[in-house]
VOGU-3710 file (C-alpha; in Angstrom, 3 decimals, decimal comma):
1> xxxxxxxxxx> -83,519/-27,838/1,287  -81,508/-25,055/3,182  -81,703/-21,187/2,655  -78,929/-18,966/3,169  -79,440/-16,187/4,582  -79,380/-12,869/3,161  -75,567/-10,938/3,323  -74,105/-13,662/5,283  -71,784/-14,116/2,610  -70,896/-10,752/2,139
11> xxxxxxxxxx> -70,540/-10,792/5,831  -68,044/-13,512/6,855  -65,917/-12,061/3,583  -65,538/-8,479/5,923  -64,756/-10,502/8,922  -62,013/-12,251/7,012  -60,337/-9,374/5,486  -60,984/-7,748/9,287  -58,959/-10,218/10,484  -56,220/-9,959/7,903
21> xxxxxxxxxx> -55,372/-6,152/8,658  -53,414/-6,801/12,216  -51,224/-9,606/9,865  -51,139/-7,036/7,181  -49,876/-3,817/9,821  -47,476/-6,831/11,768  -46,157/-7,285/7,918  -45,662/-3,704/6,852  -43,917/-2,602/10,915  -41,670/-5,932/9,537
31> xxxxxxxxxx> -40,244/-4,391/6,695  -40,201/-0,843/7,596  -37,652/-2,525/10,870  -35,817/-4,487/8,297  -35,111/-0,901/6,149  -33,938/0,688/9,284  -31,215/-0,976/9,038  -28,200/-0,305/11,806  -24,974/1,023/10,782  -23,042/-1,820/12,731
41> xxxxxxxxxx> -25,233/-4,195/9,981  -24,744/-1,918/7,042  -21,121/-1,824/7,883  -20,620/-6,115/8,114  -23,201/-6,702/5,157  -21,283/-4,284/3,150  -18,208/-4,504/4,001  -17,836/-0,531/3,293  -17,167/1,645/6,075  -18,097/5,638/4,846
51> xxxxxxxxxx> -15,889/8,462/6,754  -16,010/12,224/6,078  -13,115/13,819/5,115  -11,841/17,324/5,547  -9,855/18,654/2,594  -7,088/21,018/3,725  -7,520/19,936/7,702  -3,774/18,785/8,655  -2,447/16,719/9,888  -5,731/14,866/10,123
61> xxxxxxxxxx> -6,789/14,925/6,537  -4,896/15,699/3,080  -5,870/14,943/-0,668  -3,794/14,848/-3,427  -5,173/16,274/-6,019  -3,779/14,704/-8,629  -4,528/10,888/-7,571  -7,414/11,788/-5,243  -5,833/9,805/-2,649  -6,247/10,988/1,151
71> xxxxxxxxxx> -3,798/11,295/3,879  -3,191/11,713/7,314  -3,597/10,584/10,662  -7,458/10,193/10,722  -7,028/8,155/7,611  -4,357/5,693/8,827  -7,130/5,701/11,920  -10,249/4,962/9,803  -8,026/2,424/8,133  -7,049/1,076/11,287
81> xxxxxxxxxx> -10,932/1,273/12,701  -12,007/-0,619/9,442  -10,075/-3,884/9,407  -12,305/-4,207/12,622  -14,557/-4,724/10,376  -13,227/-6,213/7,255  -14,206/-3,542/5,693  -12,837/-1,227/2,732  -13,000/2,962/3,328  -14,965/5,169/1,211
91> xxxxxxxxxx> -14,744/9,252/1,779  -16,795/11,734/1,241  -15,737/15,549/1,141  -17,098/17,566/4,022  -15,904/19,931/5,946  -16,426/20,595/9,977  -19,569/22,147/9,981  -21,161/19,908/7,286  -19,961/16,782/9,001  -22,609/16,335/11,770
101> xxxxxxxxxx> -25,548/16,918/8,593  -23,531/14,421/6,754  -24,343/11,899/9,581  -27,770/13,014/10,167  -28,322/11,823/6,269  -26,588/9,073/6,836  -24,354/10,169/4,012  -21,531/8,647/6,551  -20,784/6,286/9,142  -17,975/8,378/10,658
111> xxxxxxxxxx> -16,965/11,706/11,226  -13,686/12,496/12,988  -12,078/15,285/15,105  -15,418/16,701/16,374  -15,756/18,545/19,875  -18,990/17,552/21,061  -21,812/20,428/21,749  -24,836/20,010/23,424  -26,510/21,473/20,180  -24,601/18,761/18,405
121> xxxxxxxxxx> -25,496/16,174/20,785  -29,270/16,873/20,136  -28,702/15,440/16,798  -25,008/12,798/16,550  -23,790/10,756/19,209  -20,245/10,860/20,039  -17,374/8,460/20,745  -14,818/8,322/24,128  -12,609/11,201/23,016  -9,902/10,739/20,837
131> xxxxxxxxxx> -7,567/13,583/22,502  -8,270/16,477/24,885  -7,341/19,573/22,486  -6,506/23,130/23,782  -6,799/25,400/21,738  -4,692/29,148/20,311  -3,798/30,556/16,939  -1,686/31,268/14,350  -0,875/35,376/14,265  1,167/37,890/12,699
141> xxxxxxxxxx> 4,978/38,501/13,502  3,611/41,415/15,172  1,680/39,727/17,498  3,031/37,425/20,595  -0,528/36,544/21,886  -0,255/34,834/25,219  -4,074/35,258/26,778  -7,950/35,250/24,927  -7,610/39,186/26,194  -4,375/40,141/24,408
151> xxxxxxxxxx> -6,693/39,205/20,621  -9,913/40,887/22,248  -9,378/44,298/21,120  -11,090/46,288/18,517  -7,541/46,681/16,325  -7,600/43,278/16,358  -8,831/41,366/13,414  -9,793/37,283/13,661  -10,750/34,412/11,522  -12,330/30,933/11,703
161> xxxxxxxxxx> -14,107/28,433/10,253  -17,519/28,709/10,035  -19,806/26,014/12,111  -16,510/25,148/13,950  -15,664/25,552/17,901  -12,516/28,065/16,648  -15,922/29,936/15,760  -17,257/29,809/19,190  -14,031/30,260/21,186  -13,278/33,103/19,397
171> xxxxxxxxxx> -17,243/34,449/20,364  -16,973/34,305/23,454  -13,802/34,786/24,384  -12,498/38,049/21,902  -16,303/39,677/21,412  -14,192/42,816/20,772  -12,676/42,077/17,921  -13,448/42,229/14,618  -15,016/38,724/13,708  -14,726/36,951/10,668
181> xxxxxxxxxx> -15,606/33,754/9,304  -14,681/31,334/6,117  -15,808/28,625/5,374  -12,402/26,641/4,927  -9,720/26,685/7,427  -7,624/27,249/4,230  -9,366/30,621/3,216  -8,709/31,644/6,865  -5,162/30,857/5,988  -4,866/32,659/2,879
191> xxxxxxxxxx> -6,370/35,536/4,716  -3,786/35,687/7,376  -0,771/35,479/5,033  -2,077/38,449/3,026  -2,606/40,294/5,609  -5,844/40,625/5,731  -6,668/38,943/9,379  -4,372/39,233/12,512  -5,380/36,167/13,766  -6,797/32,748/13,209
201> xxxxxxxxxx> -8,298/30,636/16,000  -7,290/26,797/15,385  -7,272/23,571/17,938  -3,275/23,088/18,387  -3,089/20,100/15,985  -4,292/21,603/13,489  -2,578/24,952/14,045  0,629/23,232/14,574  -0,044/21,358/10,988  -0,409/24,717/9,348
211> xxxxxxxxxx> 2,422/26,106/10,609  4,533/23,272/9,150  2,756/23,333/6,610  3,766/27,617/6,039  6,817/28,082/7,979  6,184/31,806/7,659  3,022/31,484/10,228  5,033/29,832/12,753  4,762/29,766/15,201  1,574/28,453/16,761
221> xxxxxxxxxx> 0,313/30,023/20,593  -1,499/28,407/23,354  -4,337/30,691/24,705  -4,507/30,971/28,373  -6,596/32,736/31,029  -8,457/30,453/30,912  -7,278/27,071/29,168  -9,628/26,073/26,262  -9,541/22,463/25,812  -12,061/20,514/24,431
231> xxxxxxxxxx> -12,420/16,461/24,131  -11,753/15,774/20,394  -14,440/12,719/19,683  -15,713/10,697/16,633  -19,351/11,724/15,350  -21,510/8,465/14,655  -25,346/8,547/13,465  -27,256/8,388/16,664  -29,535/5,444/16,596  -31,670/2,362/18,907
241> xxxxxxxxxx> -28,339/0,329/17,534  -25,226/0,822/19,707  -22,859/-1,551/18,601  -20,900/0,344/16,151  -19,988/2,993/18,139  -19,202/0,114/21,195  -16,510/-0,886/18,698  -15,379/2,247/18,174  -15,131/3,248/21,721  -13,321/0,192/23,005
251> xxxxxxxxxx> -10,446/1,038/19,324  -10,318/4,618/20,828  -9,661/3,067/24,663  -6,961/0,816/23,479  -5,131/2,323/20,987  -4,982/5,988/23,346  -4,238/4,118/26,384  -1,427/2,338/24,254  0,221/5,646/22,644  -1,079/4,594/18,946
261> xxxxxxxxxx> -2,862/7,700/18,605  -0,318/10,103/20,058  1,909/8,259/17,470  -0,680/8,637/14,343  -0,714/12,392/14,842  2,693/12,704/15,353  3,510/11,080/12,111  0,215/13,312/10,554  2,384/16,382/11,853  6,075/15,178/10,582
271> xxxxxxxxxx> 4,707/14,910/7,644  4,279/18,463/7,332  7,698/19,322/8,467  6,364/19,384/12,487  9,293/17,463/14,919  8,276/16,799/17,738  10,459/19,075/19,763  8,406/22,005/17,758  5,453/20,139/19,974  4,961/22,416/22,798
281> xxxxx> 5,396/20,337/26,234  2,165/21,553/27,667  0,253/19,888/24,779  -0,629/16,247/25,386  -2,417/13,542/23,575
//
């Protein structure tokens, strides 16, 4: 006759279920990996490749808004960038300052024409530039701005785009100004033509789109003393992952080193009634 002893069962149950936890933890670090999942994964399980778009930013980005359809030469890019991939394009409205919180909720895989900050860089990663991009402004017919110094007076009255670098050139470079910010580079537009701004800071591509775009800004000035140019890069979600933006970079290498790009926003800029002899010769891209 045996006798078992007292709790032993209740015992060896707790060492069983003691031993299960480490599988259980192993199981639940499994699948909280597996719904992490990378955008280069996302992108080829999907096959849907998520870009934010910039109404009103020429020549990079134009909707009609009639169809809903977008245009421009970061669309024929993003095209371009997703039959790498096999992929179809799906856009999402943002705007330049709401593009790097887009990425951050992984809202989108993409985000282009961005000048990379260290304070954006703390939360995005960035591509190889797309262009190096000076920038200037579009002014009244009563100004003829050559330098940052002939905008920085008091008299003088500037826009920009919120969240944008036109915002911080235009800080630290014309601090005596009056200072003004919109949150569309369209509003900034509308406030120039009515007179209500003297100025409006803009990268050259996109100044150059406006004013072929409104013949009666024209025309657009390079800033000097001293040269602001900026690389232009794509924003991607920053992540363990790299192989997305690996892609991206070697698309950006080949198709600047070929002239694609140059062409793209060339095209973007004829489109808006920009030749290229309106290009100024000091520009390149």
């Amino acid at each position: 006759m045996t006798t078992e002893k007292p709790g032993l069962g209740r015992r060896t149950l707790a060492a069983a279920a003691a031993l299960a936890l480490p599988l259980v933890a192993v199981a639940g670090t499994a699948r909280a990996q597996s719904a992490a999942e990378s955008t280069f994964d996302r992108i080829r399980r999907t096959k849907v490749l998520r870009c934010a778009a910039y109404p009103g930013a020429l020549p990079y980005f134009q909707k009609d808004l009639a169809s809903g359809e977008w245009s421009g030469a970061c669309v024929e890019m993003a095209k371009d960038i997703a039959k790498v991939f096999d992929a179809k394009l799906e856009y999402l409205d943002s705007t330049y300052g709401n593009a790097v919180l887009d990425l951050q909720s992984n809202k989108v895989d993409l985000a282009f024409a961005l000048n990379p900050t260290p304070a954006r860089a703390l939360s995005i990663g960035f591509t190889h530039p797309m262009i190096i991009h000076p920038f200037g402004c579009l002014s009244s017919k009563a100004l003829n701005p050559k330098t940052w110094d002939d905008l920085n007076k008091p008299e003088i009255k500037i826009v920009f785009d919120l969240g944008s670098l036109h915002e911080t050139a235009a800080r630290r470079y014309c601090p005596k100004a009056q200072l003004t910010g919109f949150k569309t580079t369209d509003e900034c537009t509308l406030a120039l033509q009515s007179g209500h701004a003297d100025a409006h800071i803009l990268a050259a591509i996109l100044g150059l789109a406006a004013a072929g775009k409104n013949p009666s800004l024209g025309p657009y000035h390079l800033l000097g003393e001293p040269t602001v140019a900026l690389p232009s890069c794509l924003g991607v979600q920053r992540e363990p992952d790299t192989r997305f933006k690996e892609v991206v970079d070697a698309w950006l290498d080949m198709n600047r080193g070929t002239g694609q790009i140059r062409e793209w926003l060339l095209e973007g800029l004829a489109k808006f009634g920009v030749t290229r002899d309106q290009v100024p010769s000091t520009l390149s891209f």
